[in-house]
C-alpha positions in Angstrom: 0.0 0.0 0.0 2.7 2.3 0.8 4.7 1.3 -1.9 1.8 2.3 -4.5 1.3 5.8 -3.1 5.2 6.2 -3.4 4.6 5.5 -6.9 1.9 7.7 -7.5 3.4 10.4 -6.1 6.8 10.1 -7.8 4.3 9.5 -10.9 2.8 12.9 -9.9 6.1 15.1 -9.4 7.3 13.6 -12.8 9.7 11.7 -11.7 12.2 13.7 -10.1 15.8 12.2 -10.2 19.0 13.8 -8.0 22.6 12.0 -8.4 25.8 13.1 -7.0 28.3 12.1 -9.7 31.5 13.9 -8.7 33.1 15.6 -6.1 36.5 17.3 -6.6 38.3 20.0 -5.8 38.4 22.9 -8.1 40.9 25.3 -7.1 42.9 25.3 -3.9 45.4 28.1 -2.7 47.4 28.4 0.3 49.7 31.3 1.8 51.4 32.2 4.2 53.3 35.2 3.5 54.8 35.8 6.8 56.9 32.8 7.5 58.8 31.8 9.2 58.3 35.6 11.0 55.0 34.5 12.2 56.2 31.5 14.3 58.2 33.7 16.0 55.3 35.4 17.9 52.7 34.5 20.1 49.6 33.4 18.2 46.4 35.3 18.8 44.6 34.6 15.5 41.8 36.8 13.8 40.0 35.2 11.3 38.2 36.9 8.3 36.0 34.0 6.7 34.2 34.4 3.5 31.8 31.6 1.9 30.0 31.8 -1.4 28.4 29.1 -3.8 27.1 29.0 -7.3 25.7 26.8 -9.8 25.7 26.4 -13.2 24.4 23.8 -15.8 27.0 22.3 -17.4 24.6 19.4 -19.6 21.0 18.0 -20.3 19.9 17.6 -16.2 23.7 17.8 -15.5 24.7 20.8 -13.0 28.0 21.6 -11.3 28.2 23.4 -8.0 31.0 25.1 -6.5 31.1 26.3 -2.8 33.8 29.0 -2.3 35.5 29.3 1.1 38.5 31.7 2.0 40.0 31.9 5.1 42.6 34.8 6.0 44.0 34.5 9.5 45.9 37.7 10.7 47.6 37.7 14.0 48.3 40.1 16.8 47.1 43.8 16.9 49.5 44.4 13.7 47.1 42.7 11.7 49.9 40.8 10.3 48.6 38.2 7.6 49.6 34.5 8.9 48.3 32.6 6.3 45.4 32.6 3.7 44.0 29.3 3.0 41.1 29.5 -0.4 39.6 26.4 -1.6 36.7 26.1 -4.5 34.6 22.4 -3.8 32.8 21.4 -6.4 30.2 18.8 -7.2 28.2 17.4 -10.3 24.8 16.4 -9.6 22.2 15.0 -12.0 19.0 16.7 -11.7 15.7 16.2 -13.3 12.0 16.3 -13.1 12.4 19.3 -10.3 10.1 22.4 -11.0 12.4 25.5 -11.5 11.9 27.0 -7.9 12.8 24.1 -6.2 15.8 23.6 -8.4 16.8 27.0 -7.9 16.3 25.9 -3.9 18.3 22.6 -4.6 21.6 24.5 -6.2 21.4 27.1 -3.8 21.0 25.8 -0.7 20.9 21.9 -0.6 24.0 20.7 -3.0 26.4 23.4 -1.0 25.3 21.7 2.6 26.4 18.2 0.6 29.8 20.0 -0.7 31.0 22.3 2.7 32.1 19.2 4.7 34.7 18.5 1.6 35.3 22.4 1.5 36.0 22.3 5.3 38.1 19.5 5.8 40.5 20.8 2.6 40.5 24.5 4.5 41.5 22.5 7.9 44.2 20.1 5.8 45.7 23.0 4.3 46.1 25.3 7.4 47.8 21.5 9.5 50.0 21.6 6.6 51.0 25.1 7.1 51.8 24.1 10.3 49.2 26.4 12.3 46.9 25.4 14.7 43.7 23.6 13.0 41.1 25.6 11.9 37.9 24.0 12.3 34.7 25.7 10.7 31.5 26.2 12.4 28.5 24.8 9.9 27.5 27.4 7.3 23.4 28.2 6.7 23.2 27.8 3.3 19.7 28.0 3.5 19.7 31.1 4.9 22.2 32.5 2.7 20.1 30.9 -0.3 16.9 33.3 1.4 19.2 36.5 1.5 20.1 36.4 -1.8 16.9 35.6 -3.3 15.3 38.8 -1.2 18.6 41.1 -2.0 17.6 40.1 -6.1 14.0 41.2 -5.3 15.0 44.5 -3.8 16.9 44.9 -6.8 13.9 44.3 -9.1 11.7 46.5 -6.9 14.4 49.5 -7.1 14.4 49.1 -10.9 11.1 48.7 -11.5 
């Protein structure tokens, strides 16, 4: 029984189909501009972090998704860089049968939650192998972020309109 209401409501959504093919990295960048200088002084880290995603389709149901996260660590009241640490996480997913707000949703928001724990653990790799202390990111909203944007484009339209 539940089995045949899966099936009808699959049926009615048009079959909708989501794959993660691939998950690599992009681009990765790390600096640390100071060194060995920086070693030399006691560590009291300020951290700037900057996340961003986007989406593009790339074939016939076939999208790639990139989550952007940069980390620049300065140090002391001299705001001397220590290191900057910029990774881009990508993904292809296979997407089909969605209606176009909910794909807009799924890019936005849903395939960047499934990248940033890749993103996160490259950012915290890099910074070990820089030889600072670990960096360990707090979860990022994309959800919320997904929501800002979307109302910052309607303010736009509204403003030109």
């Amino acid at each position: 029984m539940a089995e045949d209401n899966t099936t009808a409501a699959n049926q009615a959504q048009g079959d909708i189909q989501f794959a993660l093919q691939r998950i690599y990295v992009k681009d990765i960048s790390f600096e640390a501009p100071n060194s060995p200088r920086i070693f030399q002084q006691a560590f009291q880290p300020k951290v700037n972090l900057d996340v961003d995603s986007h989406a593009e389709q790339v074939g016939e149901n076939l999208y790639e998704v990139v989550v952007k996260v940069t980390a620049q660590v300065y140090n002391g009241e001299e705001q001397t860089t220590a290191f900057l640490a910029e990774v881009e996480q990508a993904g292809l997913f296979t997407i089909a049968g969605l209606p176009e707000e909910q794909l807009e949703h799924t890019l936005g928001a849903f395939c960047p939650n499934v990248l940033f724990p890749y993103a996160r653990e490259c950012i915290d790799s890099l910074v070990g192998r820089g030889s600072f202390p670990t960096l360990m990111l707090a979860p990022v909203n994309f959800d919320a972020m997904f929501a800002q944007r979307k109302q910052r484009e309607m303010q736009a339209q509204n403003a030109d309109a």
